[in-house]
VMD Tcl script that builds the backbone (N, CA, C; Angstrom):
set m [mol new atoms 360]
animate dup $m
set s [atomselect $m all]
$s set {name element resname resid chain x y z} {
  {N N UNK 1 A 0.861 -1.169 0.000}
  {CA C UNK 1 A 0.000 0.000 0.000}
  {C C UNK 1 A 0.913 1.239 0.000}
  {N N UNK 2 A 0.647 2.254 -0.541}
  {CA C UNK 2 A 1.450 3.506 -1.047}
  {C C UNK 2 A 1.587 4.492 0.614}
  {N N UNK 3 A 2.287 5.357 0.169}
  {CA C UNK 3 A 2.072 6.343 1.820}
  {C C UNK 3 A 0.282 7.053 1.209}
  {N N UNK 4 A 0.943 7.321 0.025}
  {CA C UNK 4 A -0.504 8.508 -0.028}
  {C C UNK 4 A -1.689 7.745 -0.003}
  {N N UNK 5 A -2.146 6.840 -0.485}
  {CA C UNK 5 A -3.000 5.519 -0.303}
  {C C UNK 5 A -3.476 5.182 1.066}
  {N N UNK 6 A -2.320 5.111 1.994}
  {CA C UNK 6 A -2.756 4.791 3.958}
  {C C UNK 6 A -3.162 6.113 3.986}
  {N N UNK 7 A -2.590 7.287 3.346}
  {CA C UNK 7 A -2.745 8.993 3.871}
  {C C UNK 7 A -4.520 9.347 4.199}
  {N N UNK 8 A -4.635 8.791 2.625}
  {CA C UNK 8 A -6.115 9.068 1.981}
  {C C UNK 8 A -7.353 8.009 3.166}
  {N N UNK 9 A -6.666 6.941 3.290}
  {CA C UNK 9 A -7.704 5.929 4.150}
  {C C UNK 9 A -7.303 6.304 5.479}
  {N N UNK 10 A -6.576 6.819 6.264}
  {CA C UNK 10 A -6.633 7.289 7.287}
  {C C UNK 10 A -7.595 8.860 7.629}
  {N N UNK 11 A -7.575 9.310 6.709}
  {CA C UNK 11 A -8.460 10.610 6.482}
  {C C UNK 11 A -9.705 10.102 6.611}
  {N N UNK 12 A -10.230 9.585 5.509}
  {CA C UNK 12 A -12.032 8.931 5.527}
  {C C UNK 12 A -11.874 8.211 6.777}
  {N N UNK 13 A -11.421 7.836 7.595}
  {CA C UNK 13 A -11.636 7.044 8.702}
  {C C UNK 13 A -12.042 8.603 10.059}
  {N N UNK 14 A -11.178 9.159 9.789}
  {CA C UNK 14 A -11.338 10.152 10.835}
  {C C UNK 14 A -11.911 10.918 10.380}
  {N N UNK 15 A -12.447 11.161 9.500}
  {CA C UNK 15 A -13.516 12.042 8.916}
  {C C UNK 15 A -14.794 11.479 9.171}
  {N N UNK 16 A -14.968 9.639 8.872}
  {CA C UNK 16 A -15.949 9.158 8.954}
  {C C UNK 16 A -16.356 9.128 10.402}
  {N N UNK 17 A -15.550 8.877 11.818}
  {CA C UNK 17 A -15.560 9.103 13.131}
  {C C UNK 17 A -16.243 10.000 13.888}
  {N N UNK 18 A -15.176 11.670 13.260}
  {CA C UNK 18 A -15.493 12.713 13.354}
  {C C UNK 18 A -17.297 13.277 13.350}
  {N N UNK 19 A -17.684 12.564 11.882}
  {CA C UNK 19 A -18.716 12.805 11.464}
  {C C UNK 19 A -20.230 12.039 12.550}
  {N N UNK 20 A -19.844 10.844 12.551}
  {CA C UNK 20 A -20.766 10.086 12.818}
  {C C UNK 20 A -20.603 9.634 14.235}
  {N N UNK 21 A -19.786 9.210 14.592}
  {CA C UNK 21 A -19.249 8.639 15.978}
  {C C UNK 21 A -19.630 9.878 17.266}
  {N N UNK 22 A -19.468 11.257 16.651}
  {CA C UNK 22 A -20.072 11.958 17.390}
  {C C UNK 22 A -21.348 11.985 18.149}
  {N N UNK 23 A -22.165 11.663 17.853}
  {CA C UNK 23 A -23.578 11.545 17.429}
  {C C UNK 23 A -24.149 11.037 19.432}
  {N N UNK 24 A -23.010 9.667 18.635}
  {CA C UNK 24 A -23.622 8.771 20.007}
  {C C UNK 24 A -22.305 9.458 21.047}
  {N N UNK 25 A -21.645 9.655 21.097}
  {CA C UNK 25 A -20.841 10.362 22.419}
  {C C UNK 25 A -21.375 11.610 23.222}
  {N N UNK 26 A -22.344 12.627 22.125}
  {CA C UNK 26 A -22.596 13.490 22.851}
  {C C UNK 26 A -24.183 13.256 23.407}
  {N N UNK 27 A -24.379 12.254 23.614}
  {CA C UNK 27 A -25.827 12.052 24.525}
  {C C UNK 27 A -25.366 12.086 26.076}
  {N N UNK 28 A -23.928 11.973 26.774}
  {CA C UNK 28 A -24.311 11.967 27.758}
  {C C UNK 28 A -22.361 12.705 28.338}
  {N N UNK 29 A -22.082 13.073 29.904}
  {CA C UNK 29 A -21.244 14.071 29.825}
  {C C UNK 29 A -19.943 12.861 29.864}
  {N N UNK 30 A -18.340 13.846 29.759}
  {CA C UNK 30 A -17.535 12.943 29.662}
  {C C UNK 30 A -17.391 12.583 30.849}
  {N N UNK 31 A -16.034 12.122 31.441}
  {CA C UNK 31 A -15.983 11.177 33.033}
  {C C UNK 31 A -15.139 12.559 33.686}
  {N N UNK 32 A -14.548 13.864 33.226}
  {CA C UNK 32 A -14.226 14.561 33.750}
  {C C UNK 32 A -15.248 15.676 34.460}
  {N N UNK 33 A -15.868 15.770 33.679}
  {CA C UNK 33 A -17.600 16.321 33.765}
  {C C UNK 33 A -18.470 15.430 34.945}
  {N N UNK 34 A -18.487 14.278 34.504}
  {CA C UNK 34 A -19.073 13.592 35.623}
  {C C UNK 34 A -18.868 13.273 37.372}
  {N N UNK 35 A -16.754 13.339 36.958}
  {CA C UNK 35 A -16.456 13.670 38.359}
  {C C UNK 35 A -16.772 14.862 38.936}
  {N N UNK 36 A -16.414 16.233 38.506}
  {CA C UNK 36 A -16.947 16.742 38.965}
  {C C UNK 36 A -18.111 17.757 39.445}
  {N N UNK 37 A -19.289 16.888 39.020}
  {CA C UNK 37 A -20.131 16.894 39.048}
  {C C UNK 37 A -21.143 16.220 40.481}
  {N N UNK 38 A -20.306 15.221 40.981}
  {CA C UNK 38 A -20.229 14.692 42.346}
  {C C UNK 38 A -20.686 15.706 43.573}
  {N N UNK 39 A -21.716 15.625 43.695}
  {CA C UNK 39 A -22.428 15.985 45.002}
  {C C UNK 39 A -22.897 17.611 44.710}
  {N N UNK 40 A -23.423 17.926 43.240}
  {CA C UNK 40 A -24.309 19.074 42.921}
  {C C UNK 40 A -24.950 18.733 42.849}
  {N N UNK 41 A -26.083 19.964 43.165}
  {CA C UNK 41 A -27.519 19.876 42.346}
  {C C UNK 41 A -27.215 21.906 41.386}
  {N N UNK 42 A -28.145 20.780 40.086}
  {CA C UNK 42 A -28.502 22.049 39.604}
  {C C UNK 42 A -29.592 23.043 39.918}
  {N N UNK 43 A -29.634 24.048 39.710}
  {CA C UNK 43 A -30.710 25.123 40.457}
  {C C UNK 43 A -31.068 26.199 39.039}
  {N N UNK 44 A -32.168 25.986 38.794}
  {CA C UNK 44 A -32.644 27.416 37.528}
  {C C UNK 44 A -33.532 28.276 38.443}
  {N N UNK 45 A -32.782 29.137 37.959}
  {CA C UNK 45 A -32.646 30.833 38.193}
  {C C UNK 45 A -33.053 31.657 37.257}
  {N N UNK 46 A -33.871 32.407 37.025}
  {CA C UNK 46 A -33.891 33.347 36.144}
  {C C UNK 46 A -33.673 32.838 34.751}
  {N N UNK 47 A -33.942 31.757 34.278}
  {CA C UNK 47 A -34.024 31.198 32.944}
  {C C UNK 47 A -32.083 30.139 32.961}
  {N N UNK 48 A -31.485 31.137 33.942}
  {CA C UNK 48 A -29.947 30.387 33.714}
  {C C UNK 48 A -29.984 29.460 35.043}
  {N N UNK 49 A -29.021 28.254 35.004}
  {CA C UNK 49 A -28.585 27.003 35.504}
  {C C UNK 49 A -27.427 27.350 36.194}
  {N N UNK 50 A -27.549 27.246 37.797}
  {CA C UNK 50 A -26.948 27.575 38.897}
  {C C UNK 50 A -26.492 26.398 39.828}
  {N N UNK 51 A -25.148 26.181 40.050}
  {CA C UNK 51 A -24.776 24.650 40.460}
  {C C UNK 51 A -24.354 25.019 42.150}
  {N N UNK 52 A -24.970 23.986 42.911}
  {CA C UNK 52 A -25.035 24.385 44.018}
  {C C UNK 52 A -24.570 22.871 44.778}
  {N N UNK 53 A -23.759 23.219 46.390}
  {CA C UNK 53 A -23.414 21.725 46.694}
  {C C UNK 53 A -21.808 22.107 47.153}
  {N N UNK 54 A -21.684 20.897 47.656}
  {CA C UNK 54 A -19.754 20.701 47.813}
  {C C UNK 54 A -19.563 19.975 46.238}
  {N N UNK 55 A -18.657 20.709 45.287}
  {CA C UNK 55 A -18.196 19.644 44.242}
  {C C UNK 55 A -17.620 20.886 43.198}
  {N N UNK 56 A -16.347 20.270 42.513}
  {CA C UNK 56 A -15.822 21.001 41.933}
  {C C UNK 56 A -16.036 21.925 41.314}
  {N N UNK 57 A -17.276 21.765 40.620}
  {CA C UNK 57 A -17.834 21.894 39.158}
  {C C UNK 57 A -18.677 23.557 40.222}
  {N N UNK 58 A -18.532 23.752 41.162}
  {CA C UNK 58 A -19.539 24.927 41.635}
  {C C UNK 58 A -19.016 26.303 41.323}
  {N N UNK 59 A -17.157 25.657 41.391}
  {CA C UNK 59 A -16.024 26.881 41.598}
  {C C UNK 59 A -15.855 27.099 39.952}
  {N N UNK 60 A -16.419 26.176 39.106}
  {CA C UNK 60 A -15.825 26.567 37.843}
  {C C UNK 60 A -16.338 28.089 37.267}
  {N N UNK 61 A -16.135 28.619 36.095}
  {CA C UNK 61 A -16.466 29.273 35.224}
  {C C UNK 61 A -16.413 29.832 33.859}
  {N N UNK 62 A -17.297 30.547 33.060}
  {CA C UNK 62 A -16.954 30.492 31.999}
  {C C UNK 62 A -16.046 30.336 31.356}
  {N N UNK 63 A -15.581 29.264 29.967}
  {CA C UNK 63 A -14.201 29.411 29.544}
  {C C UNK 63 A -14.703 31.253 28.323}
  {N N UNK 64 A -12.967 31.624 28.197}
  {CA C UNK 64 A -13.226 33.182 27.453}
  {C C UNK 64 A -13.939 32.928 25.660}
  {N N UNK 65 A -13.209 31.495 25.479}
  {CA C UNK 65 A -14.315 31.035 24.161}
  {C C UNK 65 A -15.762 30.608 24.038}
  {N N UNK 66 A -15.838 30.527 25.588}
  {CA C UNK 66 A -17.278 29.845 25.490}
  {C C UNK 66 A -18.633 30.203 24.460}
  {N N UNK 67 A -18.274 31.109 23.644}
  {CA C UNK 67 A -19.193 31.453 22.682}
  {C C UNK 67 A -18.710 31.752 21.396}
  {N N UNK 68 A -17.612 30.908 21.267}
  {CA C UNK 68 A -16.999 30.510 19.886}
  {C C UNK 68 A -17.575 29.650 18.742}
  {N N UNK 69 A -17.247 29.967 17.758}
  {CA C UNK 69 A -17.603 29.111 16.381}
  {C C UNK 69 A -17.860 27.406 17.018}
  {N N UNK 70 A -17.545 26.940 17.484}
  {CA C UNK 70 A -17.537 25.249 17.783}
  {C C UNK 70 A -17.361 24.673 19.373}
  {N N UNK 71 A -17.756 25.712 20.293}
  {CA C UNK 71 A -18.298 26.017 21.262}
  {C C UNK 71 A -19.354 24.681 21.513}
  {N N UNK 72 A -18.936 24.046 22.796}
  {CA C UNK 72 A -20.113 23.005 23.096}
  {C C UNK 72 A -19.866 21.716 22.182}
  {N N UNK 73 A -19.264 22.045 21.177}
  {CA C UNK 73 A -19.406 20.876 20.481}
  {C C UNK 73 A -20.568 20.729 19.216}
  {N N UNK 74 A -21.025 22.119 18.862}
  {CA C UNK 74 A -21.523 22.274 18.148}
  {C C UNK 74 A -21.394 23.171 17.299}
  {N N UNK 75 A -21.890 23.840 16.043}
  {CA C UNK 75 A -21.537 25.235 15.268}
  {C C UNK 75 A -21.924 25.905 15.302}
  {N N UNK 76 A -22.073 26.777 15.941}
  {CA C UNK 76 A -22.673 28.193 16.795}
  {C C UNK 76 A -23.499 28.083 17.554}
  {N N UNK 77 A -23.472 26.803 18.291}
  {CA C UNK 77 A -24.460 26.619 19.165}
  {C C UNK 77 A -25.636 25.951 18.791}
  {N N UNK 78 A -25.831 25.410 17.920}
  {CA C UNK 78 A -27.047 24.525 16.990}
  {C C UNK 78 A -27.088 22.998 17.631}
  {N N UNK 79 A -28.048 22.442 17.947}
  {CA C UNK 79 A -27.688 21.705 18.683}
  {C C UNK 79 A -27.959 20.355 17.380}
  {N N UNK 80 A -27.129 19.506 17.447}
  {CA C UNK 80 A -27.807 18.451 16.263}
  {C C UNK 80 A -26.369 18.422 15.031}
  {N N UNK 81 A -25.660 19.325 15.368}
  {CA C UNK 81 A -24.534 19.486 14.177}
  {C C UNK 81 A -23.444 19.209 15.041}
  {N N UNK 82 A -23.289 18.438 15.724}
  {CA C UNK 82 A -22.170 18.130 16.700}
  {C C UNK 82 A -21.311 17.333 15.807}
  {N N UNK 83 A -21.697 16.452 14.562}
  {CA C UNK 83 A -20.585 15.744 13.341}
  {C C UNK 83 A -20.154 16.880 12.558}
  {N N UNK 84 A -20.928 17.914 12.264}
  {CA C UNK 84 A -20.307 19.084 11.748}
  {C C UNK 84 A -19.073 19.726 11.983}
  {N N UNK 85 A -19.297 19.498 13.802}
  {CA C UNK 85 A -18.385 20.566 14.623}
  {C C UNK 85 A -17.352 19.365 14.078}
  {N N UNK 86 A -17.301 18.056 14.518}
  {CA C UNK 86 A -16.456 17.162 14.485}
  {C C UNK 86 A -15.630 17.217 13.191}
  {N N UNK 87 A -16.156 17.121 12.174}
  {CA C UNK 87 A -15.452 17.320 10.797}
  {C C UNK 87 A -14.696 18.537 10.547}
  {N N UNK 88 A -15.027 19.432 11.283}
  {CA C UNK 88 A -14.134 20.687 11.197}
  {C C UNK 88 A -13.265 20.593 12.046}
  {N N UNK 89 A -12.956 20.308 13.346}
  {CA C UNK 89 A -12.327 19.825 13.862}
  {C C UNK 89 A -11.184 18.898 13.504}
  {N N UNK 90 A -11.305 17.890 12.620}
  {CA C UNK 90 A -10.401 17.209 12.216}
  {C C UNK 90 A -9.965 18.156 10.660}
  {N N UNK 91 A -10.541 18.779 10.583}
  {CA C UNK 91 A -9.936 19.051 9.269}
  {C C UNK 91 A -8.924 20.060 9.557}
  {N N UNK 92 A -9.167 21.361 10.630}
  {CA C UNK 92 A -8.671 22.135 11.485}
  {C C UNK 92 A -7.228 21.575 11.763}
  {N N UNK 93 A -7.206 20.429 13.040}
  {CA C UNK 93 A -5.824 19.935 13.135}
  {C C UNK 93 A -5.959 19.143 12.355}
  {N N UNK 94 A -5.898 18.713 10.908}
  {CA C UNK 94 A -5.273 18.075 9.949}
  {C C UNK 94 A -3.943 19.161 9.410}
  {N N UNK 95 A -4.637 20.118 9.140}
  {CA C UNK 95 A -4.090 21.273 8.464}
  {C C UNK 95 A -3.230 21.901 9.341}
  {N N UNK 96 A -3.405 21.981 10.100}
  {CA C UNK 96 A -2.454 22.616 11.315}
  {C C UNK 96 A -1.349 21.499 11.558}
  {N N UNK 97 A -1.668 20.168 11.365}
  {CA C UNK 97 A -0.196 18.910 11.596}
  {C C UNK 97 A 0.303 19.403 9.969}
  {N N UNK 98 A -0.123 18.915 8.983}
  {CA C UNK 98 A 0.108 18.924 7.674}
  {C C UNK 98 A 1.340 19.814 7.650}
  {N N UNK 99 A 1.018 21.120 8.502}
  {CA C UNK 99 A 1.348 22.743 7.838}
  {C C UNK 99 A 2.684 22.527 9.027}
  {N N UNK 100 A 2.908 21.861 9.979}
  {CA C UNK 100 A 3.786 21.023 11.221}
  {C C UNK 100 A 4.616 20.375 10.286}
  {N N UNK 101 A 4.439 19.450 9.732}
  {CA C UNK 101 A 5.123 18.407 8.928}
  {C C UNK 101 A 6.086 18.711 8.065}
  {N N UNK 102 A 5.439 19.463 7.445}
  {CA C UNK 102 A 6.498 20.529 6.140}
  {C C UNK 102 A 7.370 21.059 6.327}
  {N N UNK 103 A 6.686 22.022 7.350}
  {CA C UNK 103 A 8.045 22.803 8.219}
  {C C UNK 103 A 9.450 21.887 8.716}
  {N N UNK 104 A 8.876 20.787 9.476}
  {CA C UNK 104 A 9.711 20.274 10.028}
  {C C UNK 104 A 10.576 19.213 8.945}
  {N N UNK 105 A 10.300 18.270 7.847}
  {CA C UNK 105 A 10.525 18.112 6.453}
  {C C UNK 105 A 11.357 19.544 5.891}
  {N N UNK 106 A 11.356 20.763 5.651}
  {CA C UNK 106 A 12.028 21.611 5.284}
  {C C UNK 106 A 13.136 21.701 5.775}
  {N N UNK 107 A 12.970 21.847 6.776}
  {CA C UNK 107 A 14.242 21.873 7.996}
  {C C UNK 107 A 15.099 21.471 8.261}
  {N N UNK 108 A 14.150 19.646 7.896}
  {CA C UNK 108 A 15.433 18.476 8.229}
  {C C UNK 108 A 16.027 19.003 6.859}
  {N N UNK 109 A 15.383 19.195 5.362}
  {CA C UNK 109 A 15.938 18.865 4.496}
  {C C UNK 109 A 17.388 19.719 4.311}
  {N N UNK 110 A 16.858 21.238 4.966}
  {CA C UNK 110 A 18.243 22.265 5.040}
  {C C UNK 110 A 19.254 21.881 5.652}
  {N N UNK 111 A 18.902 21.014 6.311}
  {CA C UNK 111 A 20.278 20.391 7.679}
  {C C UNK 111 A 20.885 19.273 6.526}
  {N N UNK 112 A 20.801 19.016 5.800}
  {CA C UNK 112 A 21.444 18.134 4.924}
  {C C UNK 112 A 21.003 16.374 5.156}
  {N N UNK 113 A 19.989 16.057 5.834}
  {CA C UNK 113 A 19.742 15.108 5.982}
  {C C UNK 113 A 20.222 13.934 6.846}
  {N N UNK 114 A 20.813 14.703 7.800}
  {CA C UNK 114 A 21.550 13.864 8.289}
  {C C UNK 114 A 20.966 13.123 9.462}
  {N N UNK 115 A 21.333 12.214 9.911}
  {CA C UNK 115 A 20.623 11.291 10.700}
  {C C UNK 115 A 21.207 11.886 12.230}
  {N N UNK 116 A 19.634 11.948 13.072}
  {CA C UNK 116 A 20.544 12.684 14.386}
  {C C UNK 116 A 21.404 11.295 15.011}
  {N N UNK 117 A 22.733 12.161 15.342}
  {CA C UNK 117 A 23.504 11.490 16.538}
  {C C UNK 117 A 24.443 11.145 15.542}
  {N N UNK 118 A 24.273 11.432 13.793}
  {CA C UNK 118 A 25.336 10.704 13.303}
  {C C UNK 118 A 26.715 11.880 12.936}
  {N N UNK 119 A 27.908 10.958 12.994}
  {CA C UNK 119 A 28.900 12.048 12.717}
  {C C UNK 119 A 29.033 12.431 11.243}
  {N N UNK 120 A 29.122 13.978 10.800}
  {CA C UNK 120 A 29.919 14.340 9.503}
  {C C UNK 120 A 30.592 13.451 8.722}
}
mol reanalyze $m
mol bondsrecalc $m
mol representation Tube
mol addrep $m
C-alpha cells in the first residue's frame, strides 16, 4: 500500500468518526464532567442554571471562548450538528499537523539530511 493511499484511508476514517461517531458520544457528559459533578444539584434561576453543593464543578467558570464558532461541540451553538463541529475539527488539526510536517521536512531537508547522533 502507497504512503498517499494509507494517507487518503486514514483521512475517511477520521472524517468518517469525526462525522458520525459523534452523534452517540454526545448524549451523555464525559468522566471529567461527571467527576466533577459529584455531590451538585442544579438550580434554575432566572431562565440560567446555577450549580449548588460541595463539588468542583460549583467553583468553575466560563471558559473566554465559550461562545466561539464550535463552542459546546456544536456550530454556533445549533444543537444536532455536533458531526459538523467534528469534521471541522479534524480538518482544522489536519491542516495545522500537515502545515507542522512541512516545516519540520524543510528543515530536516536544510540540515542536509543527516541522521541525528550521526557524525559528519
Amino acid at each position: 500500500m502507497t504512503r498517499r493511499r494509507l494517507l487518503i484511508l486514514f483521512a475517511v476514517a477520521a472524517f468518517l468518526c469525526a462525522g458520525m461517531l459523534s452523534y452517540l458520544a454526545d448524549s451523555s457528559p464525559d468522566g471529567l464532567e461527571a467527576a466533577t459533578a459529584r455531590g451538585c444539584a442544579v438550580v434554575e434561576v432566572d431562565g440560567s442554571a446555577t450549580v449548588t453543593g460541595e463539588c468542583l464543578a460549583g467553583e468553575a467558570t466560563d471558559h473566554p471562548w465559550d461562545a466561539g464558532p464550535l463552542a459546546g461541540y456544536t456550530v454556533g451553538g445549533h444543537t444536532g450538528s455536533t458531526g459538523v463541529a467534528g469534521v471541522l475539527g479534524v480538518a482544522a488539526t489536519s491542516a495545522v499537523a500537515a502545515a507542522l510536517f512541512r516545516l519540520l521536512v524543510r528543515r530536516r531537508g536544510a540540515s542536509g539530511n543527516r541522521t541525528p547522533g550521526a557524525r559528519p
